[in-house]
C-alpha positions in Angstrom: 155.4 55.4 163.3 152.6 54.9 160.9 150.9 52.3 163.1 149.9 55.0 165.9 147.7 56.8 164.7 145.4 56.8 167.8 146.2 57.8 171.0 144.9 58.5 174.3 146.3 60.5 177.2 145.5 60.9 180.7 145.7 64.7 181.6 145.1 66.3 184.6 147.1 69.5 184.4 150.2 68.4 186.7 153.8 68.6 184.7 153.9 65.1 183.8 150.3 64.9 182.2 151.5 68.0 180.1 154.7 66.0 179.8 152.4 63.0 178.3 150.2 65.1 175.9 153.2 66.6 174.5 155.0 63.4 173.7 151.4 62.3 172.2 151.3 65.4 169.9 155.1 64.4 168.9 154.2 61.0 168.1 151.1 61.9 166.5 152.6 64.2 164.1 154.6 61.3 162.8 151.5 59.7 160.9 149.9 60.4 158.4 146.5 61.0 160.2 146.1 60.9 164.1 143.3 61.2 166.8 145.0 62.3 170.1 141.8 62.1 172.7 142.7 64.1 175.7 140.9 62.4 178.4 140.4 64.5 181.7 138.5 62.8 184.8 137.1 64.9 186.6 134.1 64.9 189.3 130.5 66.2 189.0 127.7 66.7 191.6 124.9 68.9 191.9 125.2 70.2 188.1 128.8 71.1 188.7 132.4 69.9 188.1 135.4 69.9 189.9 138.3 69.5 187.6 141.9 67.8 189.0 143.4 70.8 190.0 140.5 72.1 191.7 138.6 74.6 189.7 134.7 74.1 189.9 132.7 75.1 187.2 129.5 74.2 184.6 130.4 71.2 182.5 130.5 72.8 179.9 132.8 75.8 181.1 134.8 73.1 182.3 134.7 71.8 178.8 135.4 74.7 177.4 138.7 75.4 180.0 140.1 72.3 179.2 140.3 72.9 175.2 141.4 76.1 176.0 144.0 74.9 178.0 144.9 72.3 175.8 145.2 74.5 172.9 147.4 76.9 174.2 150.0 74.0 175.2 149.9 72.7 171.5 150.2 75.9 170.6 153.1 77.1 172.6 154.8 73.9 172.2 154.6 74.9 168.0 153.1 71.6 167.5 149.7 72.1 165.6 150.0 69.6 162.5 146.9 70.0 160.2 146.8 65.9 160.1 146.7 65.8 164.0 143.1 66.7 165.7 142.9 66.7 169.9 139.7 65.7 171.2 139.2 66.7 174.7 136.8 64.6 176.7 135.6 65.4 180.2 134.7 62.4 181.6 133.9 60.9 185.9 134.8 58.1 187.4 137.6 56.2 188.5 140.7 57.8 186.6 142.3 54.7 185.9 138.8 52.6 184.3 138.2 55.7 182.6 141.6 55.5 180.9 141.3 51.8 180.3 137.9 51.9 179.3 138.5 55.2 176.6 141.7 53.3 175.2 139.5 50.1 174.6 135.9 52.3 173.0 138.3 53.8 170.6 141.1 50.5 169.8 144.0 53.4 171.1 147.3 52.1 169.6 149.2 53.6 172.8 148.0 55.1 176.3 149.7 57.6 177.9 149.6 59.4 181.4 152.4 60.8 183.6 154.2 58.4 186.2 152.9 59.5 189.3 151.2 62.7 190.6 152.9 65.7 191.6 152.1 64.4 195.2 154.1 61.7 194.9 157.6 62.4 193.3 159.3 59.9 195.3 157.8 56.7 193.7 158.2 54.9 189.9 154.9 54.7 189.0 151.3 56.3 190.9 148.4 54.3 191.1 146.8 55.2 188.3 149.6 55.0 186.0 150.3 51.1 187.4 146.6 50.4 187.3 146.8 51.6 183.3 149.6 49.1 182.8 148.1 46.5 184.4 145.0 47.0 182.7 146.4 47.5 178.8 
C-alpha cells in the first residue's frame, strides 16, 4: 500500500460516507505519509451554507462543524496515525464534478464515497457514486 498515499473521499454525514472515510483512514495509515482530503459539498446563498444533512450555518462554522465532526470519527474509530493528516474542504457545486474535479487538482491515487445515499438503499450504486466511476 505504499502507492496510496493520497486520497479523497466524498462525505456527507450518511453511514456509508462515514463508512468511506473510515476505510480511507485504514488505508492511509498503511503508508508511510498520506493526505486524506475530506471533501463535503455543500450549498451556499446569501452568506450562508447548508450542509448535506441539513444544518445551515456561516462558512466557516460549517467549516469548523465538519472538522469537528471529522475528528471525533477518527478519533472514536482509534485511528489517528501521526503520518496521516485529514484535510477537510467545504466546497459547492455539483457533488459528483466536485469529486472528480478535487481527485484530479490533487493527482488522488484512489476516490472514495459511499454507494448510494441513505435514500436509496435499494440500488448498487447512487448517482453520484456512478457519475465518480465514470468520471475517474
Amino acid at each position: 500500500m505504499d502507492g496510496i498515499r493520497n486520497l479523497v473521499v466524498g462525505y456527507d454525514g450518511s453511514r456509508l460516507s462515514e463508512h468511506a472515510l473510515r476505510r480511507a483512514l485504514e488505508l492511509a495509515g498503511q503508508a508511510p505519509f498520506a493526505l486524506v482530503h475530506v471533501v463535503v459539498v455543500g450549498r451556499e446563498e446569501d452568506g450562508v451554507v447548508t450542509l448535506p444533512q441539513g444544518p445551515v450555518l456561516p462558512r466557516f462554522a460549517a467549516l469548523q462543524l465538519l472538522r469537528l465532526t471529522v475528528d471525533r470519527l477518527v478519533r472514536s474509530w482509534r485511528l489517528q496515525r501521526p503520518h496521516v493528516r485529514q484535510v477537510v474542504q467545504l466546497r459547492y457545486g455539483d457533488a459528483a464534478r466536485v469529486l472528480v474535479d478535487t481527485a484530479y487538482r490533487y493527482d488522488a491515487d484512489l476516490v472514495l464515497v459511499g454507494a448510494h445515499g441513505d435514500a436509496l438503499p435499494h440500488t448498487r450504486l447512487g448517482s453520484v457514486a456512478q457519475q465518480v466511476l465514470d468520471h475517474t
